[in-house]
VOLO-412566 format. One record per residue (C-alpha): residue number from 1; y, z, x. Coordinates in Angstrom, 2 decimals, always signed. Layout:
N
<i->NUM	north->Y	up->Z	east->X>
...
This chain:
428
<i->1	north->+31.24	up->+31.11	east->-8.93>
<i->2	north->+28.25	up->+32.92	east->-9.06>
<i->3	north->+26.80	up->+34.83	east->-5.97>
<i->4	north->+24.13	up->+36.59	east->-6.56>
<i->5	north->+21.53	up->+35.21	east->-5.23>
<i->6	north->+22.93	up->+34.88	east->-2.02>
<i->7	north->+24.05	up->+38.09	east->-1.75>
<i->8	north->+20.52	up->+39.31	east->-2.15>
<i->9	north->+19.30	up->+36.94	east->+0.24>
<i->10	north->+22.03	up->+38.66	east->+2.95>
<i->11	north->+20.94	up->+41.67	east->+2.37>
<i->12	north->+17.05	up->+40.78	east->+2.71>
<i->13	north->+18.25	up->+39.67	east->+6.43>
<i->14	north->+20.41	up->+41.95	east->+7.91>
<i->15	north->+17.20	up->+44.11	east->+7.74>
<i->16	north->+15.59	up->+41.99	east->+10.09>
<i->17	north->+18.05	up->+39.58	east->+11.69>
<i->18	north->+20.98	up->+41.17	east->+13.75>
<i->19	north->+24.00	up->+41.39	east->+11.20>
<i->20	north->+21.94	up->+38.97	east->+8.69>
<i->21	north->+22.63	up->+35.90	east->+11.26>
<i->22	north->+21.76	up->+34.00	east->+13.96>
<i->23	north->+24.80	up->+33.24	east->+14.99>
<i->24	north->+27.98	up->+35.45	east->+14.32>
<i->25	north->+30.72	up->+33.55	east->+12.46>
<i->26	north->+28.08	up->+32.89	east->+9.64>
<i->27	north->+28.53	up->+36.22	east->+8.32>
<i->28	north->+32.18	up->+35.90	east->+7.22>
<i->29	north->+33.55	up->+39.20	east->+8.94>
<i->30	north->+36.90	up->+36.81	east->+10.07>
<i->31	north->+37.14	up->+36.38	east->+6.28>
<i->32	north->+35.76	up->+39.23	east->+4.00>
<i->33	north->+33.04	up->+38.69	east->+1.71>
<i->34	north->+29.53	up->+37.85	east->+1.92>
<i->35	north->+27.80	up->+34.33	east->+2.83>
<i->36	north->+26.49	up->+32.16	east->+1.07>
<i->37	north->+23.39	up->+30.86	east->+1.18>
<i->38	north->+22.76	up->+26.92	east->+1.63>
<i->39	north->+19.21	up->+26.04	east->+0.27>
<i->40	north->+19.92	up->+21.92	east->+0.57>
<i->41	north->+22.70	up->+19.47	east->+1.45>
<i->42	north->+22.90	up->+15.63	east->+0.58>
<i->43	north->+26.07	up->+13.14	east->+1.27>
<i->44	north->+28.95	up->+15.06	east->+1.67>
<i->45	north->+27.85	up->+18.16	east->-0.34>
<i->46	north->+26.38	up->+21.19	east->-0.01>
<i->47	north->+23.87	up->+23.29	east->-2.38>
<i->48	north->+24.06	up->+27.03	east->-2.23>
<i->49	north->+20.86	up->+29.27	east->-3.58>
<i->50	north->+22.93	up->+30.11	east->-6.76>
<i->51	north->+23.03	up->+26.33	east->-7.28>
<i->52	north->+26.56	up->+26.07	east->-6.73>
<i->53	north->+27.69	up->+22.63	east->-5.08>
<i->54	north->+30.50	up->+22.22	east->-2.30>
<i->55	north->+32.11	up->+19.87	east->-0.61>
<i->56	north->+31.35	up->+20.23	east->+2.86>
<i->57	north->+34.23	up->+20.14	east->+5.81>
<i->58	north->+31.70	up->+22.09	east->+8.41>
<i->59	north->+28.87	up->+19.60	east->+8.60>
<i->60	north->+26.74	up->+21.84	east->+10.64>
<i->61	north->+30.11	up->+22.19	east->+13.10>
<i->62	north->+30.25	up->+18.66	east->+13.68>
<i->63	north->+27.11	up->+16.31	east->+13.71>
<i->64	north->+26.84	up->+15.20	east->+10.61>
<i->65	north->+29.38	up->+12.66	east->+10.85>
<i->66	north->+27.42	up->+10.19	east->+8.50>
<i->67	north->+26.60	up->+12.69	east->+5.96>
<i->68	north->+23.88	up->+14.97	east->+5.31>
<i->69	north->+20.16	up->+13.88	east->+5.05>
<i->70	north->+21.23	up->+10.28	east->+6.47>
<i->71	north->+18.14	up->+8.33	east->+5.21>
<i->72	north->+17.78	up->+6.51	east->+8.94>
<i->73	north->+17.79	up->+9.68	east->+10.85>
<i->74	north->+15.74	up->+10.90	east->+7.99>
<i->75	north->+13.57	up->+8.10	east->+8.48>
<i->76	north->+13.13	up->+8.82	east->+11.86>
<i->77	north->+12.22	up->+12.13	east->+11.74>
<i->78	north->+9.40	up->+12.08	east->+9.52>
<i->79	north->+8.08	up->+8.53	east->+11.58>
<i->80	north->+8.08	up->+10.81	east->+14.43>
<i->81	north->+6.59	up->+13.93	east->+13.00>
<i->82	north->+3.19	up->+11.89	east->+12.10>
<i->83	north->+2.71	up->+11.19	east->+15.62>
<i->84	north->+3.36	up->+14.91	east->+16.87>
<i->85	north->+6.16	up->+17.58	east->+16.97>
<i->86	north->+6.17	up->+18.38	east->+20.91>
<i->87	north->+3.75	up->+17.30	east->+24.21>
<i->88	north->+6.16	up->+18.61	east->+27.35>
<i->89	north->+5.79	up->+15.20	east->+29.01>
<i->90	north->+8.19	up->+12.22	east->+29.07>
<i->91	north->+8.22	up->+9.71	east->+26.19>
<i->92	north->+9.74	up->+6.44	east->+26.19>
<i->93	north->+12.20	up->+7.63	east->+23.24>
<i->94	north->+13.55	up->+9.75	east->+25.76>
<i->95	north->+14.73	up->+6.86	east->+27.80>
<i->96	north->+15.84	up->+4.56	east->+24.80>
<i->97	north->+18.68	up->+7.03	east->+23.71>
<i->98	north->+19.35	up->+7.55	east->+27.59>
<i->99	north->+20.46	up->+3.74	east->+27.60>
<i->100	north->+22.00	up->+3.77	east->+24.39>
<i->101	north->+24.11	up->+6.80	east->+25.03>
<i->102	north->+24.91	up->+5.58	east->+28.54>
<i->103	north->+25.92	up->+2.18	east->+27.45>
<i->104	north->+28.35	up->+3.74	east->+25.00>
<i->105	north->+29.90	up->+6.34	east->+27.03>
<i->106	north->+32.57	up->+5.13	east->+30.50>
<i->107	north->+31.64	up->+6.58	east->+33.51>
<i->108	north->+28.20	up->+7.95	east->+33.08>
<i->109	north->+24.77	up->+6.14	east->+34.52>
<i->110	north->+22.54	up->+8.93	east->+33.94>
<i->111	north->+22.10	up->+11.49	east->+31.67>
<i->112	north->+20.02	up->+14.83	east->+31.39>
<i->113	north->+19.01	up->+16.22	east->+27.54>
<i->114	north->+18.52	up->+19.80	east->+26.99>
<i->115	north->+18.96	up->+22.00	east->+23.69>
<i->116	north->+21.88	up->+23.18	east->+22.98>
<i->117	north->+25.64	up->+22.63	east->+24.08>
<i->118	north->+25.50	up->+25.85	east->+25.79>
<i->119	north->+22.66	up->+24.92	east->+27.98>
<i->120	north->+24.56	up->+21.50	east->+28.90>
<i->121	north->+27.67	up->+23.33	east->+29.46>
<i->122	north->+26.22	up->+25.48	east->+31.71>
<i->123	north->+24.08	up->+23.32	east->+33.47>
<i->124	north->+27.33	up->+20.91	east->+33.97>
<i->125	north->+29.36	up->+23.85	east->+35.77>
<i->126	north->+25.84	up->+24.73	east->+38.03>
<i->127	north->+25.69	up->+21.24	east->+38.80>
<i->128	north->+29.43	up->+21.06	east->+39.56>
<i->129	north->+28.52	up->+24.16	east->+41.91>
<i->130	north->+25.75	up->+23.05	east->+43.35>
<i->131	north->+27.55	up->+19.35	east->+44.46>
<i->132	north->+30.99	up->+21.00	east->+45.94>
<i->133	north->+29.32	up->+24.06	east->+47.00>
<i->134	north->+32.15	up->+25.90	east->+45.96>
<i->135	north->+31.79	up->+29.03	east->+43.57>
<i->136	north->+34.70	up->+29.50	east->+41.27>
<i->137	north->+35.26	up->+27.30	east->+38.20>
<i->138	north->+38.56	up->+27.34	east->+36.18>
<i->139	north->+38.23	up->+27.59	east->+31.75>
<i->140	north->+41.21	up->+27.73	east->+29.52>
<i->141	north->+41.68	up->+30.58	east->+27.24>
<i->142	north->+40.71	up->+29.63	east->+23.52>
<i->143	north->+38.19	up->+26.67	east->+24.64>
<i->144	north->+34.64	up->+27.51	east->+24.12>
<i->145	north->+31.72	up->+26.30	east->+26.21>
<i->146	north->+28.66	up->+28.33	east->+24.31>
<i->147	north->+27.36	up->+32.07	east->+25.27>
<i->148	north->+26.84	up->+31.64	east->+28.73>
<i->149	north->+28.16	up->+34.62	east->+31.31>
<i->150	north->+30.10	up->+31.96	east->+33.20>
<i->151	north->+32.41	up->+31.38	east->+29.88>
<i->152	north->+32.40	up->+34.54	east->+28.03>
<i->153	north->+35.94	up->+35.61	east->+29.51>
<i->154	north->+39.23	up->+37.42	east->+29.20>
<i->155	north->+42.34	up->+37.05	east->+30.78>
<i->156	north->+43.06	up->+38.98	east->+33.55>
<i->157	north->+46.38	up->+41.13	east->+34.24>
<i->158	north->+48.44	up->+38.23	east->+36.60>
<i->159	north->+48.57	up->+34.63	east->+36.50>
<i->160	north->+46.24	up->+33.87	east->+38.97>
<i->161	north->+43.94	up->+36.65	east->+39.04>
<i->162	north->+40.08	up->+36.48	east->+38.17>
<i->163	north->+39.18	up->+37.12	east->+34.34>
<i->164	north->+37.31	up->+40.23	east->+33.08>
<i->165	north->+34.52	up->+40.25	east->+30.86>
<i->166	north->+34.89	up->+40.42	east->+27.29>
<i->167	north->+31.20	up->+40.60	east->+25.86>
<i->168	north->+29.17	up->+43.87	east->+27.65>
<i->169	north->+26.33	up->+41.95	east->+29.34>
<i->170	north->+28.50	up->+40.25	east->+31.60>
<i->171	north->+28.94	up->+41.70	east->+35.34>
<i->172	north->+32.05	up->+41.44	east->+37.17>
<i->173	north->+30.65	up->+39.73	east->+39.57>
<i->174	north->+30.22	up->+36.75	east->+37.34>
<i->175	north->+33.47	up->+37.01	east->+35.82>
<i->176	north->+35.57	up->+37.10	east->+39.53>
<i->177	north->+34.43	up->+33.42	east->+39.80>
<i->178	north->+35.54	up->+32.35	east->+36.35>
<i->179	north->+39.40	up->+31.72	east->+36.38>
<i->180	north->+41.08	up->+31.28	east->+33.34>
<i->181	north->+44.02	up->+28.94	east->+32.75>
<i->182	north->+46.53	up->+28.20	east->+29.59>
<i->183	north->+45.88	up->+25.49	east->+27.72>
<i->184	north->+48.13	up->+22.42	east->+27.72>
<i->185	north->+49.83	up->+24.56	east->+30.69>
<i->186	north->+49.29	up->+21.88	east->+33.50>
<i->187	north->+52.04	up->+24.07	east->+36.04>
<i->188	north->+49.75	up->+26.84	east->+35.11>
<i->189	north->+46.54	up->+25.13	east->+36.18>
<i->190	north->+48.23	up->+23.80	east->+40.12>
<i->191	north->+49.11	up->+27.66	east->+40.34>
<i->192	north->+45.91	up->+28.82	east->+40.35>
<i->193	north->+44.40	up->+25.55	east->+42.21>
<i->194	north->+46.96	up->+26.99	east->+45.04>
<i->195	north->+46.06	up->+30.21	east->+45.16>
<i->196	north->+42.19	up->+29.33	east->+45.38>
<i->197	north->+42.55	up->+26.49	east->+47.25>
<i->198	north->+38.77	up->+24.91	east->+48.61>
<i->199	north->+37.03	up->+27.45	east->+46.01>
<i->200	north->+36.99	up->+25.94	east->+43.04>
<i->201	north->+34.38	up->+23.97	east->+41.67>
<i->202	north->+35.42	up->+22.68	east->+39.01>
<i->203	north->+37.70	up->+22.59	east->+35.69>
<i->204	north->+35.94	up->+22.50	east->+32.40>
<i->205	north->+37.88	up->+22.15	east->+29.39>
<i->206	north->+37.46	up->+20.71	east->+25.89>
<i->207	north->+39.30	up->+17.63	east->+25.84>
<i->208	north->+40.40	up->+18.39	east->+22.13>
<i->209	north->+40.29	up->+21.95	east->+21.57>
<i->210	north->+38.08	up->+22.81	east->+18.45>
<i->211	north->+37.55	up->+26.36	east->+18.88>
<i->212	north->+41.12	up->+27.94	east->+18.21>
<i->213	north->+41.38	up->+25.06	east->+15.41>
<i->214	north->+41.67	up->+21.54	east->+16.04>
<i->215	north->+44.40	up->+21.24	east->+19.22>
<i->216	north->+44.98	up->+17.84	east->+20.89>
<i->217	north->+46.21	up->+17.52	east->+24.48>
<i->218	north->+49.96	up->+17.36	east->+24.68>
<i->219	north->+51.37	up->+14.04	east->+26.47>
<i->220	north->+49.66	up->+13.67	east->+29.70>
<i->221	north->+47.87	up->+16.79	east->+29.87>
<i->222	north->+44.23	up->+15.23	east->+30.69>
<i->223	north->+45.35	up->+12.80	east->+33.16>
<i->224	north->+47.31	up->+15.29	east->+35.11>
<i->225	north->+44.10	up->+17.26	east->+35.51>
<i->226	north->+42.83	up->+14.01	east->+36.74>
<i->227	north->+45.32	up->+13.52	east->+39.38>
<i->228	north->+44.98	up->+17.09	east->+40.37>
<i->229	north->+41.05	up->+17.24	east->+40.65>
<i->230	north->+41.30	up->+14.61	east->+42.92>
<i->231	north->+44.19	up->+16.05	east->+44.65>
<i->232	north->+42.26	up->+19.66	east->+45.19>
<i->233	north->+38.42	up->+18.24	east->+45.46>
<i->234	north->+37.25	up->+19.94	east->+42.14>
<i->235	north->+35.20	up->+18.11	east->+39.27>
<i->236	north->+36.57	up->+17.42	east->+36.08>
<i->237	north->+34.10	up->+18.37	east->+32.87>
<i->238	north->+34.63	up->+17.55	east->+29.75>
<i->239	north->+33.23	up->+19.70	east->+26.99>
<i->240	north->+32.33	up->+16.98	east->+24.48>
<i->241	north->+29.93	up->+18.84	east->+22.24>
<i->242	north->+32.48	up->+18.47	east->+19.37>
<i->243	north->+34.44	up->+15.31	east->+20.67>
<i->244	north->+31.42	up->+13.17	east->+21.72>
<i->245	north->+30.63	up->+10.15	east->+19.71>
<i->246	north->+32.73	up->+11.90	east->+16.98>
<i->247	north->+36.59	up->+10.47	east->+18.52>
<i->248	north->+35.40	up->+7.20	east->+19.41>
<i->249	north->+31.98	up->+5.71	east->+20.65>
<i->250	north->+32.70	up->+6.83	east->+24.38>
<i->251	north->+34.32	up->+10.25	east->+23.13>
<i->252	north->+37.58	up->+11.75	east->+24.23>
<i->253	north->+37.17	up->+9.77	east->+27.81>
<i->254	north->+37.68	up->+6.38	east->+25.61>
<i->255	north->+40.23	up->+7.66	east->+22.96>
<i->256	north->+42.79	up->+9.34	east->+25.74>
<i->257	north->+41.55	up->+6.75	east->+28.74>
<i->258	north->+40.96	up->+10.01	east->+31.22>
<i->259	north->+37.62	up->+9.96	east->+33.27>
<i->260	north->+35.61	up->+13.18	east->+33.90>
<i->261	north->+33.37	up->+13.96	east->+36.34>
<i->262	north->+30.36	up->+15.16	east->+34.01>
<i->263	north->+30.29	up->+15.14	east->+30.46>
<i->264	north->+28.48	up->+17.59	east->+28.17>
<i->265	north->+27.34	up->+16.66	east->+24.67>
<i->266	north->+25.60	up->+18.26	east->+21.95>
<i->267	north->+26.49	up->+17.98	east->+17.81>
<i->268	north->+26.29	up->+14.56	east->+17.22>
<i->269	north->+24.20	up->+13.45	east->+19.93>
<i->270	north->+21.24	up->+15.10	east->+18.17>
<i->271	north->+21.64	up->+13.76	east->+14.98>
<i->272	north->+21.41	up->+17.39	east->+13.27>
<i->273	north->+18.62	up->+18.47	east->+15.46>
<i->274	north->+19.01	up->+20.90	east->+18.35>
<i->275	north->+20.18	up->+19.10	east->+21.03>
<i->276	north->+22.71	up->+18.86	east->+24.12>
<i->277	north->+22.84	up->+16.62	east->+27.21>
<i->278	north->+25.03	up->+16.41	east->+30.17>
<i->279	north->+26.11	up->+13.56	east->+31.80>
<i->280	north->+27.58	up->+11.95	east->+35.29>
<i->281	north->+27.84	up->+9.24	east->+37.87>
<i->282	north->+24.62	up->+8.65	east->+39.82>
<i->283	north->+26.20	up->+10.25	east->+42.98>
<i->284	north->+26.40	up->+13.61	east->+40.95>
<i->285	north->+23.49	up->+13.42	east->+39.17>
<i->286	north->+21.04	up->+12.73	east->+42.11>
<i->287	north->+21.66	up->+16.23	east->+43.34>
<i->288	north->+20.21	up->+17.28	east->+39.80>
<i->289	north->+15.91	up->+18.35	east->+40.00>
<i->290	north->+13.44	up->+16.70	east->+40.64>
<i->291	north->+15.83	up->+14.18	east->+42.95>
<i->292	north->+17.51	up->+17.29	east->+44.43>
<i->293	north->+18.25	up->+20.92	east->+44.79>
<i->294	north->+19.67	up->+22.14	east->+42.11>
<i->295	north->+17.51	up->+23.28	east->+39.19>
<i->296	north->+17.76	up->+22.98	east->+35.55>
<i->297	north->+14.46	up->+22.64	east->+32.97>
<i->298	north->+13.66	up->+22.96	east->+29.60>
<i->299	north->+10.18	up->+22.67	east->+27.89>
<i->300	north->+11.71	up->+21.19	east->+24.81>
<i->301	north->+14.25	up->+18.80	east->+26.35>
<i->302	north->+13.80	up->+15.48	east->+25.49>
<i->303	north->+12.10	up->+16.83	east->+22.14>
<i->304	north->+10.60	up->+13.12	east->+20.01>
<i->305	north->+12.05	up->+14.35	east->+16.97>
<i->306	north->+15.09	up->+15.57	east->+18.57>
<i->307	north->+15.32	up->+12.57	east->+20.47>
<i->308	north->+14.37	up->+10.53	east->+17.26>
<i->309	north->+17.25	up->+11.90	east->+14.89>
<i->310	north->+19.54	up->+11.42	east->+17.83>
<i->311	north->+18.98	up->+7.52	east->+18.55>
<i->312	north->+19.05	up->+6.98	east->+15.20>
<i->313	north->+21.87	up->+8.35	east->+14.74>
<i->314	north->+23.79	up->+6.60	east->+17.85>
<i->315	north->+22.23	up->+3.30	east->+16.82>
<i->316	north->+24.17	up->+3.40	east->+13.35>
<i->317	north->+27.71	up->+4.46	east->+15.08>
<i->318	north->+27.13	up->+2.21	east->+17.40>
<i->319	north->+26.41	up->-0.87	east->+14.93>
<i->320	north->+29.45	up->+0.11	east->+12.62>
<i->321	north->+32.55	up->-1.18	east->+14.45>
<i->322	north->+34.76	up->+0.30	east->+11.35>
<i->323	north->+33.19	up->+3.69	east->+11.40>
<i->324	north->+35.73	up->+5.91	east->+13.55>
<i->325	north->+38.15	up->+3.79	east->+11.93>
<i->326	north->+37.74	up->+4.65	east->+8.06>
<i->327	north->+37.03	up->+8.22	east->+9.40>
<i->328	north->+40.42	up->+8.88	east->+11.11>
<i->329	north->+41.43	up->+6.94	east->+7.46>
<i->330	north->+40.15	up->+9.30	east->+5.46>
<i->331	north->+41.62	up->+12.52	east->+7.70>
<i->332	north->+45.32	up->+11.40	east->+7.77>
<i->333	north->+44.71	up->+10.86	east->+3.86>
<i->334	north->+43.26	up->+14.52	east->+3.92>
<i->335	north->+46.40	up->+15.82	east->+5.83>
<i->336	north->+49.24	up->+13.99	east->+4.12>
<i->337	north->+47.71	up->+15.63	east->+0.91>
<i->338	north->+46.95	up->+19.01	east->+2.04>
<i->339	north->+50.77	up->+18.66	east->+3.62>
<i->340	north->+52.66	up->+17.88	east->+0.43>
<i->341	north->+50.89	up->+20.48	east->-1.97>
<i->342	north->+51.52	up->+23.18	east->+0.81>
<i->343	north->+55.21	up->+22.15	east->+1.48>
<i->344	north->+55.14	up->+22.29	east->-2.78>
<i->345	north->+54.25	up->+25.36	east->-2.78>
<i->346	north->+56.75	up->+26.65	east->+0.04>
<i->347	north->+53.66	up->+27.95	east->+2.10>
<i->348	north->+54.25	up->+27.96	east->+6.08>
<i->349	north->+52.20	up->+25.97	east->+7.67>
<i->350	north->+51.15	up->+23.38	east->+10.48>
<i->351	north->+48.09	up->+20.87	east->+10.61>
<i->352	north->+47.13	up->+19.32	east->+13.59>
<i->353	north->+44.51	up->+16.41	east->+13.61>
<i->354	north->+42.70	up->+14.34	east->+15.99>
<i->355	north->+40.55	up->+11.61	east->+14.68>
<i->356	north->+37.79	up->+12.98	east->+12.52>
<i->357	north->+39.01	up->+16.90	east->+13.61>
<i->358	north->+41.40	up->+18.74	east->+11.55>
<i->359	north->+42.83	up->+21.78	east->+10.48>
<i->360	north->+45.52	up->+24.34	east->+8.67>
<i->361	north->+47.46	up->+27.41	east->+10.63>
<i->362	north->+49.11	up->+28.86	east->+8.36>
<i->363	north->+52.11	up->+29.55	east->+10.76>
<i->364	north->+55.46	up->+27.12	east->+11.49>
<i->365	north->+55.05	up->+27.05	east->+15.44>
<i->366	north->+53.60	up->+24.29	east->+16.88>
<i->367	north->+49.96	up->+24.83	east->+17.52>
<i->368	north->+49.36	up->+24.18	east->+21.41>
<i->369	north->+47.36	up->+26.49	east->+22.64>
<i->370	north->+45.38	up->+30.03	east->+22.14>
<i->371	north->+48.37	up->+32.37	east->+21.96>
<i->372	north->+49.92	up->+30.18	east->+19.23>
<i->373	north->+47.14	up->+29.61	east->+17.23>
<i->374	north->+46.74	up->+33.76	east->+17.29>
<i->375	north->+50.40	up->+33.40	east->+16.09>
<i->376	north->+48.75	up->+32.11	east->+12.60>
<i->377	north->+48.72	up->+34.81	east->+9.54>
<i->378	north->+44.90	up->+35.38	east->+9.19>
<i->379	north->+45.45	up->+37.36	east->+5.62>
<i->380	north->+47.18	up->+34.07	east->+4.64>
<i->381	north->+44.37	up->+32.08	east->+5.85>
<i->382	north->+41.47	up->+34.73	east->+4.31>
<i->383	north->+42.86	up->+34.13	east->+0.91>
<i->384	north->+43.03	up->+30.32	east->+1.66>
<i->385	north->+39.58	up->+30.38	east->+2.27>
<i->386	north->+37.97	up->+32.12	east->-0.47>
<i->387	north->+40.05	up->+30.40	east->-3.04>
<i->388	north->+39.27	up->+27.01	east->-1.75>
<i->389	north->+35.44	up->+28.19	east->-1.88>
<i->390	north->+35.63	up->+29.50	east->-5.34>
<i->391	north->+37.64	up->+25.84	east->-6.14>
<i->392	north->+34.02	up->+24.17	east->-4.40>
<i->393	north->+35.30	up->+23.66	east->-1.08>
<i->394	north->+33.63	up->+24.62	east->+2.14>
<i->395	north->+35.70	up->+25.05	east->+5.07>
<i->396	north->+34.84	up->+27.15	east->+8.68>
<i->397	north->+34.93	up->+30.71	east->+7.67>
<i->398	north->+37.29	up->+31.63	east->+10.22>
<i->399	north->+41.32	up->+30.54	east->+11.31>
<i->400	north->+40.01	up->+29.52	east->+14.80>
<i->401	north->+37.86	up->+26.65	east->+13.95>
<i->402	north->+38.04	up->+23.03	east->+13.19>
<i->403	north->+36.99	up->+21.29	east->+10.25>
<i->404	north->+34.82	up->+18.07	east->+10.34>
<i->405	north->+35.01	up->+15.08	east->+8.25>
<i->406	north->+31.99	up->+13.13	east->+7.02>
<i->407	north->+32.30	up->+9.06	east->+6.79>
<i->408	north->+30.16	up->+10.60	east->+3.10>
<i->409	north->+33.55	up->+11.99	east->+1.75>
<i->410	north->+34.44	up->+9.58	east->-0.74>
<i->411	north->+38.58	up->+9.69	east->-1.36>
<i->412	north->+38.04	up->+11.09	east->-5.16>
<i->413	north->+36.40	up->+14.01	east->-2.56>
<i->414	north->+39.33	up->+14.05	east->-0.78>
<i->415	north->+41.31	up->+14.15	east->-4.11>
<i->416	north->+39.64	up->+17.33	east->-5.33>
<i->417	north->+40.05	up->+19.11	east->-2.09>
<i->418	north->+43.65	up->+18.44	east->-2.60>
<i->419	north->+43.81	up->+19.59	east->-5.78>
<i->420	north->+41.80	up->+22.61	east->-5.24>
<i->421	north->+44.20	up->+23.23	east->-2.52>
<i->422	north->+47.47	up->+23.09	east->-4.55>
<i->423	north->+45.91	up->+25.40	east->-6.88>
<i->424	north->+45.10	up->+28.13	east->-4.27>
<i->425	north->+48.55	up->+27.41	east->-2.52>
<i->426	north->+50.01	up->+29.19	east->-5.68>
<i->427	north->+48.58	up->+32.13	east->-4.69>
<i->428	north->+49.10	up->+32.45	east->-1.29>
C-alpha cells in the first residue's frame, strides 16, 4: 500500500503537535513505522489520506459498536447542531439519556456525565474518597483508568508496599496512596486489604481487562472482590469505559452478575463523541456537588451533541434484543478462524475473548494477567501487525490492547481478515 501521503501529513505535525499526536499509541512507536492517516470512515471500514480502505477492529477504541457514521447518531448530531453547539446550562437531553442509561444499567439511580473516561475514573475514586473518608485506593497492574496521577503507577519493591510513580509529573505523595494489586490474584488483593486495614477507599479495576489485551476474570474473581469490599468497608468500581453497553446492555455487572459500587463509562456511552459518566446508588451519589461536599464540574458535561450521539446511540442497543448476541457471533467466528490458520501455520499463540473484545498474544501461556501478557513476543506481534495492515486490516498498533468488533463487520469481512491473516502467519 501506498503511504505517502500520510507520511507527509506526520511529519507536518510532529512540528507542532507533541510527537505528531494527541495521544501516544497513535504514533506506532510499539510497532515501527509511521501512521496512517484516516481522512473518513463508513460501516466497518476505514479510509486513509492515500485512499487506501481497511477494515477496522479499533473503532475509535471501542464506541463504535454499530459501525461508523451510524445514520441515527448521525441524525442526531446534525438535528442538534442547528439548535446550538454548547450553552453551560442543563438541557432536558441531559436527563433523557440519564433515564435511559439508568434503566439499562443494575444498581445505579443516578448518574453524573463528564468528558472523558479519565475524568469519570477519577471523579469515581474522589467520590469513593470523599464517602469513606479513607485515602488509599487499590489498582491492578496492567488495568488502565486514563492519565490521572492517582493511576499512573508502578509496582513497588514488596507485596504490599505503596507504588512509585512511573510518568515524571507525579509526586510521591500521590503515589503512597495508590496500592497496586495483581490481577486475577484475589490472595494478593486480602494481603494488602490486611496490611491497610480501615485505609482503603476503594478497589477500582476493569472488570475485563482491555489494556494488556483483552483478559477476562478467572472463575470467581469479581465476586470475591465483592465479598471482600464488604468484608473490609471499601467500594467496589468498575472501570466500564470499554465494557459498558459493549458486554451486555447493563455491562460487565449484567454479563458476570457482580455489583459495584460506582460505575464509570465512557466509549460507547457517547456515541463517538467525547464523553464519560460515572455512576452509583443514590446513597453515594448524594455526597456528589451541588447535594454535597465533594466537588467535581465540567463546563462541557452534559454537551447536546454529546448527549445527542449518546442517546441515540443507547436507544438503538437498547431496541435490538439480538445485538450483543450476533456480536459475540461474529467474535467466536473471528477467533475460531484466526485459531486454525495460526495453529496451520505452527505460530505460538493464545486468544482470549470476551463478548465483542478480543485479541492475539503471540505466546503459549495462558494470558491472565500483566506479567503474562509481557510474556508475549512483541517482534512476533510487530510483524503481525504491519502485514495484516498492508493485507487491509486495522488492528491496535500495539500487543497490549484489545480489538473491537463492529455489529458493521459483515462475515465475508470476517473472511478476509482470516485470510489476510493466514497469509501473514507464513511469515511470522
Amino acid at each position: 500500500m501506498n503511504y505517502k501521503r500520510s507520511s507527509a501529513l506526520f511529519s507536518e505535525a510532529e512540528k507542532v503537535i507533541p510527537g505528531g499526536v494527541n495521544s501516544p499509541v497513535r504514533a506506532f512507536k510499539a510497532v515501527g513505522g509511521t501512521p496512517i492517516f484516516i481522512e473518513k470512515a463508513k460501516g466497518a471500514y476505514l479510509y486513509d489520506a492515500d485512499g487506501n480502505q481497511y477494515i477496522d477492529y479499533i473503532n475509535s477504541w471501542g464506541p463504535m459498536i454499530l459501525g461508523h457514521a451510524h445514520k441515527p447518531v448521525i441524525e442526531a448530531i446534525i438535528e442538534k447542531t442547528k439548535l446550538g453547539t454548547s450553552f453551560g446550562t442543563p438541557t432536558e437531553i441531559e436527563t433523557q439519556i440519564a433515564e435511559l442509561a439508568v434503566s439499562m444499567v443494575p444498581n445505579i439511580d443516578k448518574i453524573r456525565f463528564v468528558n472523558s473516561g479519565t475524568e469519570a475514573c477519577m471523579s469515581a475514586v474522589r467520590l469513593a474518597r470523599g464517602f469513606t473518608g479513607k485515602e488509599k485506593i487499590i489498582k491492578f497492574s496492567g488495568c488502565y483508568h486514563g492519565h490521572s496521577d492517582s493511576f499512573l503507577i508502578q509496582a513497588g519493591s514488596g507485596a504490599v508496599t505503596f507504588g512509585s510513580p512511573n510518568s515524571p509529573g507525579v509526586t510521591q505523595g500521590t503515589a503512597k496512596d495508590t496500592l497496586l494489586a495483581k490481577y486475577n490474584d484475589i490472595k494478593h488483593v486480602e494481603e494488602i486489604l490486611n496490611a491497610n486495614k480501615a485505609e482503603i477507599a476503594c478497589i477500582i479495576l476493569e472488570p475485563v481487562a482491555g489494556n494488556m489485551g483483552c483478559i477476562p476474570p478467572k472463575d470467581d474473581f469479581l465476586r470475591q472482590l465483592r465479598s471482600l469490599c464488604h468484608k473490609h468497608n471499601v467500594l467496589l468500581v468498575f472501570d466500564e469505559v470499554m465494557t459498558g453497553f459493549r458486554l451486555a446492555k447493563g455491562g460487565a455487572q449484567e454479563l458476570y452478575d457482580v455489583q459495584a459500587d460506582i460505575v464509570c463509562f465512557g466509549k460507547v456511552i457517547g456515541g463517538g463523541l467525547p464523553v464519560g459518566a460515572f455512576a452509583a446508588r443514590n446513597e453515594i451519589m448524594s455526597h456528589l456537588a451541588p447535594l454535597g461536599s465533594v466537588y467535581q464540574a465540567g463546563t462541557l458535561s452534559g454537551n447536546p451533541l454529546a448527549m445527542a450521539a449518546g442517546l441515540a446511540m443507547l436507544q438503538e442497543l437498547n431496541n435490538d434484543p439480538e445485538i450483543y448476541n450476533r456480536l459475540e457471533s461474529k467474535t467466536e467466528y473471528l477467533h475460531k478462524g484466526l485459531s486454525e490458520v495460526l495453529k496451520a501455520n505452527n505460530v505460538k499463540h493464545t486468544i482470549n475473548r470476551v463478548g465483542s473484545m478480543i485479541s492475539v498474544h503471540f505466546s503459549e501461556k495462558e494470558i491472565m494477567d500483566f506479567e503474562t501478557a509481557a510474556h508475549g513476543n512483541n517482534e512476533t506481534f510487530k510483524r503481525f501487525f504491519h502485514g495484516m495492515l498492508s493485507e487491509g486490516i486495522y488492528i491496535a498498533p500495539s500487543a497490549f490492547e484489545t480489538w473491537f468488533i463492529t455489529d458493521a463487520l459483515t462475515y465475508e469481512d470476517l473472511d478476509k481478515t482470516i485470510e489476510a491473516c493466514n497469509k501473514v502467519a507464513k511469515n511470522l
